[in-house]
N, C-alpha and C positions, 0 to 999 in steps of 0.2 A: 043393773044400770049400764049402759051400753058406753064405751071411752068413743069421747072425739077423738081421733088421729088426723085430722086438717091442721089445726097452727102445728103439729109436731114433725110433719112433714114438711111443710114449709121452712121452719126453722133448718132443718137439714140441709136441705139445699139449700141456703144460704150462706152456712156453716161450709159446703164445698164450694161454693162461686168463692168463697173470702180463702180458702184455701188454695185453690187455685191462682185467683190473682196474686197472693203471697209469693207460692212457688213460682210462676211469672213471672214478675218484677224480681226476684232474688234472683231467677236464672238472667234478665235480662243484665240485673248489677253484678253476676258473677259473669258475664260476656266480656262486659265494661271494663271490669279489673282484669279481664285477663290480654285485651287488646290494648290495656295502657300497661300491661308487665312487658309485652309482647313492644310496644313501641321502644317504650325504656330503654330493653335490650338493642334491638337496630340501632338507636341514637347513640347509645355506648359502643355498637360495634361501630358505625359511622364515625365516630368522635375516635375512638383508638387504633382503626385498622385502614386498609387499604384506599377508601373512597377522603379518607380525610389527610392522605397526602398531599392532595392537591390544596388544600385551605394550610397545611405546615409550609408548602412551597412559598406562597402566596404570603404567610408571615413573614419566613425569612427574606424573601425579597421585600418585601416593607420596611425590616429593620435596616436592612443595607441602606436602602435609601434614604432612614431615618438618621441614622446615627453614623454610617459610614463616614470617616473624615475628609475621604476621596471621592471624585466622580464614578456614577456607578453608567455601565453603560450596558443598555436592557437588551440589544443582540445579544452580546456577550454572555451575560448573564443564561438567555436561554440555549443560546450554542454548548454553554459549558455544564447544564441540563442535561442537552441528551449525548453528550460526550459521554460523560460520568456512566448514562446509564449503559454503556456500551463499556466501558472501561473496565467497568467494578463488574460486568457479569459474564464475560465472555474470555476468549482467550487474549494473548498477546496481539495476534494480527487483526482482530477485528479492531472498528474506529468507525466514527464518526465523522466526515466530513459538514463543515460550511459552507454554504455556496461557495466563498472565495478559495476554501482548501481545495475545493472540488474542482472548482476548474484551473489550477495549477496543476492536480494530479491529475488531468484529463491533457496536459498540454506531456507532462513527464509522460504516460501512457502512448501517446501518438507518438512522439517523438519527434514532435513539430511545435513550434510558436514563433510569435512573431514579436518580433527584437530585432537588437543588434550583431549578437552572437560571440555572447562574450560568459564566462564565467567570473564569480567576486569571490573574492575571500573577505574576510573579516578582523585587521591585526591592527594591535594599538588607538581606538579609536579610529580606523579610517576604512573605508570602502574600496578596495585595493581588487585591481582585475588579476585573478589567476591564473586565465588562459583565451586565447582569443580564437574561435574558429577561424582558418582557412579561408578565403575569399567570401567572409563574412563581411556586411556593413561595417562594424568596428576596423577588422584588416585594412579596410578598403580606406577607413578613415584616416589611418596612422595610427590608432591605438595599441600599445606593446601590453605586453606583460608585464606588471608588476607599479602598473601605472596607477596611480590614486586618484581618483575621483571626489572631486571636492564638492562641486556644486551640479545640480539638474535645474536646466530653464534658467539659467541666474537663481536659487535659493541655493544656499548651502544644506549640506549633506546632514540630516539626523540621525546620528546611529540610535538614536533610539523606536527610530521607525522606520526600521530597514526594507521593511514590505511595501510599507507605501512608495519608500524611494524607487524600488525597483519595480512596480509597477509604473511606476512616472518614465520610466528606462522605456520600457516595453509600450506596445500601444497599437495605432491601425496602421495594417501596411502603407507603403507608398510615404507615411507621414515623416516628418524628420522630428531629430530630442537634440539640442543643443547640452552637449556635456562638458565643464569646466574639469580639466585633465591635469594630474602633477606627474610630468614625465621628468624625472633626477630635478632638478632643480627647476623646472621650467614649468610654468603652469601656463597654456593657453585655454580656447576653448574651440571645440573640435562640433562640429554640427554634421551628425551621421540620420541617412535613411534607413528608416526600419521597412524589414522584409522578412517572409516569411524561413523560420530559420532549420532545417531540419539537422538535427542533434546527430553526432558520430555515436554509434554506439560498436561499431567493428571496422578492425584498422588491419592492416596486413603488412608484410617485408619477407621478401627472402633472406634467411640467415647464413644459405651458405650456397651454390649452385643448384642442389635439389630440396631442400629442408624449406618450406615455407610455413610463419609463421600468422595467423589470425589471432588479434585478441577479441574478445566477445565481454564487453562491460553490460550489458541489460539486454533483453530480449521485451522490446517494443517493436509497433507495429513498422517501424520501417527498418529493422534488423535484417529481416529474410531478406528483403531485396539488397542491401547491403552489404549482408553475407555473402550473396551469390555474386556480385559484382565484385569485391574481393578476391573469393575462389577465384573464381577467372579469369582473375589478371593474373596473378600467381600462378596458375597453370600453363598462362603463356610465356610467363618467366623458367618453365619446367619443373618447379613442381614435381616433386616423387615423393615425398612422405611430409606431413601436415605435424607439427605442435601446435596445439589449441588451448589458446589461453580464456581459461574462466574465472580464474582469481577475482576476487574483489566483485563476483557478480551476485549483486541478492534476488536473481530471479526478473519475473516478470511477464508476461504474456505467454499463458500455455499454447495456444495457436500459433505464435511465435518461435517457439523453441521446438513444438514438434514438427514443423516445418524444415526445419534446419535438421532434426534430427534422423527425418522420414529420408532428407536426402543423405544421411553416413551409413543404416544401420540397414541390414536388409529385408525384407519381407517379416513382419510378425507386431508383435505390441509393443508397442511405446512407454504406453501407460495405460492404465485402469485408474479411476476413482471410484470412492465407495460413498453414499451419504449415510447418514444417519439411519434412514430406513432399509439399508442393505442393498441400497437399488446401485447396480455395478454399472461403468460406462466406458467401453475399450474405447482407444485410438493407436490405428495398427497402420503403419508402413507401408508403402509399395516394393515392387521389388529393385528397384532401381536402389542403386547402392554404390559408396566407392571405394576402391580395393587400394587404399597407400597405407604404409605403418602411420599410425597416428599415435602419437601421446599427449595426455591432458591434462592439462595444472589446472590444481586447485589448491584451496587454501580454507583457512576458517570463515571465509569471508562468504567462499561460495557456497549458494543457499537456494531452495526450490527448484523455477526450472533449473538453473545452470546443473541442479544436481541430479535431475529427471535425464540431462543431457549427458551428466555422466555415468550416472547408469546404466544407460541404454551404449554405449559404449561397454562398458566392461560387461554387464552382462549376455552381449551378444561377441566379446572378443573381438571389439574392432580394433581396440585400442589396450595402453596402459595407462591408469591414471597417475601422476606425479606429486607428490605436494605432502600436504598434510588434512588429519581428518577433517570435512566439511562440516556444515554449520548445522544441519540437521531438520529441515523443514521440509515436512513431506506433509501438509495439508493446501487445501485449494480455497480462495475465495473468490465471492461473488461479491457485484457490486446493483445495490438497486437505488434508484437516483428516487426520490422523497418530494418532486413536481414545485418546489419550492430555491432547484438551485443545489441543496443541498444531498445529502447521498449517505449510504449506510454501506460499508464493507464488512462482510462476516465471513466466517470460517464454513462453508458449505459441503465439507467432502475432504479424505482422505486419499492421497494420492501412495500407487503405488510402482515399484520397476516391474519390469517385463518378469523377471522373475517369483514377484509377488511377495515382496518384500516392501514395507511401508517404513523409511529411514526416517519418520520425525522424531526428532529427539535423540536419533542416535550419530544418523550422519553416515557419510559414504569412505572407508578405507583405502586410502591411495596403497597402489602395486606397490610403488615406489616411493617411503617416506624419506623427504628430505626439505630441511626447514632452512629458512631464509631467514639471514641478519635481522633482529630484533628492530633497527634504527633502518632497513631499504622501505620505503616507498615506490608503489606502482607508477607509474607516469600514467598527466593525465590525455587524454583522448581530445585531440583541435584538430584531425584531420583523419584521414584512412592509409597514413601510414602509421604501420605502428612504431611507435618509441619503445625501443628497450636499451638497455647496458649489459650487456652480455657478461662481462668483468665482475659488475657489483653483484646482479641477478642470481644468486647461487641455487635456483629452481630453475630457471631456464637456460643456466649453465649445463647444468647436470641431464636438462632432458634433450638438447641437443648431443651431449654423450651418448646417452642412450639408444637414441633413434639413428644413431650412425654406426651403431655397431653391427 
């Protein structure tokens, strides 16, 4: 008798269709589980790392303004944001500028603004002037030295808001600030026009028939031209051998100082910087050069160019340098302004002397070490003659010794 094989085949195939969709639906739920193991993970990496800094920011300024007992103020708040992140990651000289930092340090970089033209100190609670430029506004006013400033516009003076006050000082040319003035016992009130002020950054004197002396406080953009206007009066004073004072200079505009430099030193390199990527960038002299004994003070104070300037001096033997060892900064920064106002200075480049020598951090060894009274003080800069005390100044005692031998 013959076997049906019909329903036992059919059953078979059945038996795989059900196997099949089993293994289907099991792969599709092992899919499932493994794109919610797979989400899990991202939501815990989002939640503990990097993307979830900004919802931690975003708490702690919530709690500030929750619970803080003081006014929180939310420029600030984010200005001191990307300070920090500039602060905590980089070197000493990089920072973060504010719109308002930024254009103060764009008025110190020119070497222009527009004021009165006067310098403040800050003693005792009081807003006290401690130097007045030369045929400044203020000059012009009757304002001295040492005069205290009590009130702007009629409001009395907040030493707790001394930026605002001194912006209230400052303002558009042509305009006038009404200043309430304590001159020794007298208080009036003195109403001066503001104009545009350009800052002394180089002063000169002859110290004896031939020995003329320059001091050079920063190297901004109106130095060169103030150098060179200097120089040449002093040469038609006669002029035969130069002391060059860079004490107390912390640098400032490399265009600036290799300008100055291009005219002492003769034909060759100035400087080299290096970046990060190796990529090297000369700035080399012409051959125009000048030929008088020079020597040049320095101190701990002097730092970058001022010390780019005086390397390029000793290492081409123009000069001696006097003082004691300098401060040690031999890197370069760059500034990129953030379309908002405010601006980012970082550290972009290593700078080096003519000799290929990179002094950060170690600093430049005077020819001749010799240190000055612990308690002198440099005199400050109100004019393009220079101030010195010959008597008290035991550095620029000793290098006019020198330069006259």
């Amino acid at each position: 008798m013959k076997k049906d094989t019909t329903d036992k085949t059919t059953d078979d195939i059945k038996n795989i269709k059900k196997r099949e969709r089993t293994i289907f639906i099991s792969g599709i739920f092992f899919c499932l589980l493994c794109l919610a193991l797979l989400f899990s993970i991202l939501t815990l990496y989002w939640r503990f790392s990097g993307t979830n800094r900004y919802f931690k920011i975003a708490v702690i300024n919530n709690m500030l303004n929750k619970y803080y007992a003081g006014d929180i103020d939310q420029k600030e708040v984010e200005d001191g944001l990307y300070y920090g992140m500039v602060l905590n990651s980089t070197d000493r000289y990089s920072t973060y500028y504010s719109a308002e930092s930024y254009a103060r340090s764009k008025e110190v970089t020119e070497g222009n603004y527009v004021g009165i033209g006067i310098q403040l100190s800050y003693e005792d609670d009081n807003m006290k002037v401690a130097s007045v430029y030369s045929n400044s506004p203020a000059d012009k006013a009757g304002i001295k030295k040492d005069d205290i400033i009590t009130k702007v516009e009629g409001e009395p003076v907040n030493m707790d808001k001394k930026t605002e006050v001194v912006e209230k000082i400052r303002g558009k040319e042509g305009t006038s600030v009404v200043l309430t003035v304590l001159s020794g016992t007298e208080e009036k009130d003195v109403s001066v026009t503001r104009e545009s002020i350009d800052v002394p950054t180089v002063a000169g004197d002859m110290l004896d028939k031939n020995v003329g002396y320059i001091i050079l406080r920063n190297f901004e953009n109106v130095t060169p031209g103030q150098y060179q206007q200097v120089y040449e009066s002093l040469e038609k004073k006669g002029m035969k051998k130069l002391i060059l004072d860079l004490r107390d200079n912390g640098g400032g505009l490399v265009t600036s100082v290799t300008t100055i430099a291009d005219s002492i030193i003769p034909k060759g390199t100035i400087t080299y910087t290096e970046d990060k990527k190796g990529k090297k960038e000369y700035i080399e002299s012409d051959e125009k050069e000048i030929n008088i004994p020079i020597i040049v003070l320095v101190n701990e104070n002097t730092a970058s160019a001022s010390e780019m300037l005086s390397a390029c001096i000793q290492d081409y033997n123009k000069g001696k340098i006097l003082g004691v060892k300098t401060y040690g900064k031999g890197v370069v920064q760059s500034t990129y302004e953030l379309g908002d106002g405010s601006a980012l200075k970082i550290t972009t480049a290593k700078y080096y002397t003519p000799k290929g020598i990179c002094i950060d951090g170690i600093g430049i060894s005077p020819d001749i070490e010799v240190e000055n009274n612990e308690d002198y003080k440099l005199p400050t800069l109100i004019n393009n003659v220079a101030p010195y005390d010959i008597n008290e100044d035991r550095q620029l005692k000793r290098a006019l010794e020198e330069i006259n031998k």
